[in-house]
Every structure is written in C-alpha cells, then in structure tokens.
Short mmCIF file of the C-alpha atoms (twelve columns), coordinates in Angstrom:
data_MODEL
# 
_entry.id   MODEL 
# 
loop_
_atom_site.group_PDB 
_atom_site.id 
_atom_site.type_symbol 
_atom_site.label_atom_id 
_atom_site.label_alt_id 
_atom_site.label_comp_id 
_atom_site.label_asym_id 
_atom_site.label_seq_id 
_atom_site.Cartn_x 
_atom_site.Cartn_y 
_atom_site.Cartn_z 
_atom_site.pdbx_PDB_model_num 
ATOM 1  C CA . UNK A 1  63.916 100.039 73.575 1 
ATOM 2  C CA . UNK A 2  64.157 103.673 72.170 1 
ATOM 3  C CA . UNK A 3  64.074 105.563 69.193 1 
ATOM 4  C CA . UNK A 4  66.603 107.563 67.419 1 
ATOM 5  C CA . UNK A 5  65.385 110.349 65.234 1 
ATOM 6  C CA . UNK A 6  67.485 112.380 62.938 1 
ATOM 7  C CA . UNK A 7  68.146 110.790 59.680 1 
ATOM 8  C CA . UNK A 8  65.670 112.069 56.726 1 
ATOM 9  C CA . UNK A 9  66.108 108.518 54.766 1 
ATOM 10 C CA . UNK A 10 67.066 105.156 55.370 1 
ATOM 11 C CA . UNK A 11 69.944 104.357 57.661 1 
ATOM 12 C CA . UNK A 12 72.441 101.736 55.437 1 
ATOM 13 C CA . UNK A 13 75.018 101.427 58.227 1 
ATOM 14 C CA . UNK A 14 75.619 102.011 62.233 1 
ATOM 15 C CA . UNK A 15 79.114 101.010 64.494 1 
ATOM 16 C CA . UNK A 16 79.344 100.959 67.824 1 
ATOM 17 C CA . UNK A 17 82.594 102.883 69.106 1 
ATOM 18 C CA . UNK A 18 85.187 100.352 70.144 1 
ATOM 19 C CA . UNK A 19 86.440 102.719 72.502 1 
ATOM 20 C CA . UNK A 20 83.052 104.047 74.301 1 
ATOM 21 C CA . UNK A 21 79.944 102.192 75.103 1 
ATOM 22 C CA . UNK A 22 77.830 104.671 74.664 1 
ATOM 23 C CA . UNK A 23 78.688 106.073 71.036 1 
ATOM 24 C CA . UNK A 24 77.536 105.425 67.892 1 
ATOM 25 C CA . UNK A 25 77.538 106.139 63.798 1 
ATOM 26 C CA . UNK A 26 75.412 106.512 61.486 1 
ATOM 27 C CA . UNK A 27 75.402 106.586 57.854 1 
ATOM 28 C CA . UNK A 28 72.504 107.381 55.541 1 
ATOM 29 C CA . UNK A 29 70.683 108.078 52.203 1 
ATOM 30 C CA . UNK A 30 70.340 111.137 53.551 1 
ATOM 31 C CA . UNK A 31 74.050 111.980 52.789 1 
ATOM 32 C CA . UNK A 32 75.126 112.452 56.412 1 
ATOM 33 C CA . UNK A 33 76.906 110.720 58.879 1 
ATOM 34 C CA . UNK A 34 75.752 111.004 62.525 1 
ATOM 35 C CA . UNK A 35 77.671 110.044 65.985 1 
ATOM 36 C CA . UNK A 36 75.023 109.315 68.188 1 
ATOM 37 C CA . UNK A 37 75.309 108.989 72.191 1 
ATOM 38 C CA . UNK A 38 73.027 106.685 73.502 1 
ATOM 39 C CA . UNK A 39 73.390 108.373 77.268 1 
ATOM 40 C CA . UNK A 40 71.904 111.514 76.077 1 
ATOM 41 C CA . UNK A 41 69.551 109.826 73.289 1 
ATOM 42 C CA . UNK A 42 70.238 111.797 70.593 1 
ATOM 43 C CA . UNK A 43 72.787 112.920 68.007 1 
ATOM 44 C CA . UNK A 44 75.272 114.928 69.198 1 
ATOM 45 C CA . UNK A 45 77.602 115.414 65.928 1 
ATOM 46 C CA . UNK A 46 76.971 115.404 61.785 1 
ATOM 47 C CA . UNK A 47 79.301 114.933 59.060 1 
ATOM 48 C CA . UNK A 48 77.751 116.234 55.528 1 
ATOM 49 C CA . UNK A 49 80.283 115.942 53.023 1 
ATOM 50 C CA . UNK A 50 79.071 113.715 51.063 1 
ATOM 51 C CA . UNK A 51 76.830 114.145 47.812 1 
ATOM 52 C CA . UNK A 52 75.259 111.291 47.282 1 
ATOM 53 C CA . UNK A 53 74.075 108.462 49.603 1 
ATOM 54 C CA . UNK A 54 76.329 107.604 52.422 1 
ATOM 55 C CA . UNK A 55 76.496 103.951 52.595 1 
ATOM 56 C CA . UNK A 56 79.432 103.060 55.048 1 
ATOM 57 C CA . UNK A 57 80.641 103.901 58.300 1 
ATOM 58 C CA . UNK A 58 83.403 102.844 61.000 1 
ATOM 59 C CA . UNK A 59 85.620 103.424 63.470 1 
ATOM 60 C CA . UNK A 60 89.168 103.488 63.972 1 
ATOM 61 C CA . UNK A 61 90.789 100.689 66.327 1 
ATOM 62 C CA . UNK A 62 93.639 103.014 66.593 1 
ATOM 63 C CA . UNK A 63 92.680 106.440 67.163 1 
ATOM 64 C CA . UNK A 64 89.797 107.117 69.677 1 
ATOM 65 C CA . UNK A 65 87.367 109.586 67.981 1 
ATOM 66 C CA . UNK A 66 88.612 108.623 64.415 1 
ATOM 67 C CA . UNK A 67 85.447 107.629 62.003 1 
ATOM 68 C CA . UNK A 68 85.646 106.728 57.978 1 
ATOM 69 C CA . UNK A 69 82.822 106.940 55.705 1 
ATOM 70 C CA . UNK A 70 82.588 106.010 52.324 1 
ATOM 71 C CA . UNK A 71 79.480 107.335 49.675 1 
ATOM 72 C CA . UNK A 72 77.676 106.650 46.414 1 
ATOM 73 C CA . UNK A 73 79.255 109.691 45.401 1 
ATOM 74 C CA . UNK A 74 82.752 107.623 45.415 1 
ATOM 75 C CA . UNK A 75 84.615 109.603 48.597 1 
ATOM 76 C CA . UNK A 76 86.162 108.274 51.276 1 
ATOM 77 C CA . UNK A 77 86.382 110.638 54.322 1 
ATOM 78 C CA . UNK A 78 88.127 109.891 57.780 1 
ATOM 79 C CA . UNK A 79 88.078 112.472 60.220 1 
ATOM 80 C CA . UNK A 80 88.282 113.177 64.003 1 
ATOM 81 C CA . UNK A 81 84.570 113.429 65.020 1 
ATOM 82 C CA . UNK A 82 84.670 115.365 67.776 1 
ATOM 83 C CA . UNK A 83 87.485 117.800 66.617 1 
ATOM 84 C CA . UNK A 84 86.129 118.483 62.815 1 
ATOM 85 C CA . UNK A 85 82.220 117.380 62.657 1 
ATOM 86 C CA . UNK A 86 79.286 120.008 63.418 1 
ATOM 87 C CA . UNK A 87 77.960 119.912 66.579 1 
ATOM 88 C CA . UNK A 88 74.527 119.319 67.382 1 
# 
C-alpha cells in the first residue's frame, strides 16, 4: 500500500483510466483536479479551473487522455490532460 500526497482537502472522487493501468484522477475540495501515475507515485498533471469544490471526475471511453470534471461552482470542464493541464 502507498500514499498519495498532493491534495490540500478531502478527495470526493478518483477514476482509474480505462485506457492505462497506471493513471489516475483526482478531484477535490481543494478545487483541483489531479492525474496521478501510480508507476512514478505521484501527480504528474493539475487542472485548477474550478472555484469552488471539485466534486466529480472521469474519463472518456472514447478519447484516450480526455477527462471531465464537474464543481460546486456549477462548471463542467472536459479537456485533454496531457495536452492542456499544468505539468507537475
């Protein structure tokens, strides 16, 4: 078992990436979304558009890299992780 730090509040959500064993998200109170990758033990990607908490998170079936959050602060975002998040 390990331990992944990042988050400054509660984690509300986390999806494994249907197209990669070793990824996954993250959303939190905190008001980010993080892709995590389990190989490398740590988060490797952050999403912080929202402005309030960020409740929701999942992947696409149909587009590899795709990942849709939803927030208290009533937006929806979907985005290409890798192409459009900050890197960590």
């Amino acid at each position: 078992m390990s331990t992944l730090s990042g988050h400054g509040l509660a984690v509300r959500k986390i999806a494994s990436c249907p197209h990669s064993g070793n990824l996954l998200a993250s959303a939190s109170y905190d008001m980010s979304v993080r892709i995590w990758d389990l190989d490398l033990g740590r988060a490797v990607a952050i999403w912080d558009g929202h402005t309030e908490f960020a409740y929701g998170v999942d992947w696409s079936l149909f587009g590899e890299g795709w990942v849709g959050s939803v927030g208290w602060d009533g937006r929806v975002f979907v985005g290409d992780w890798a192409r459009e998040w900050r890197k960590v």
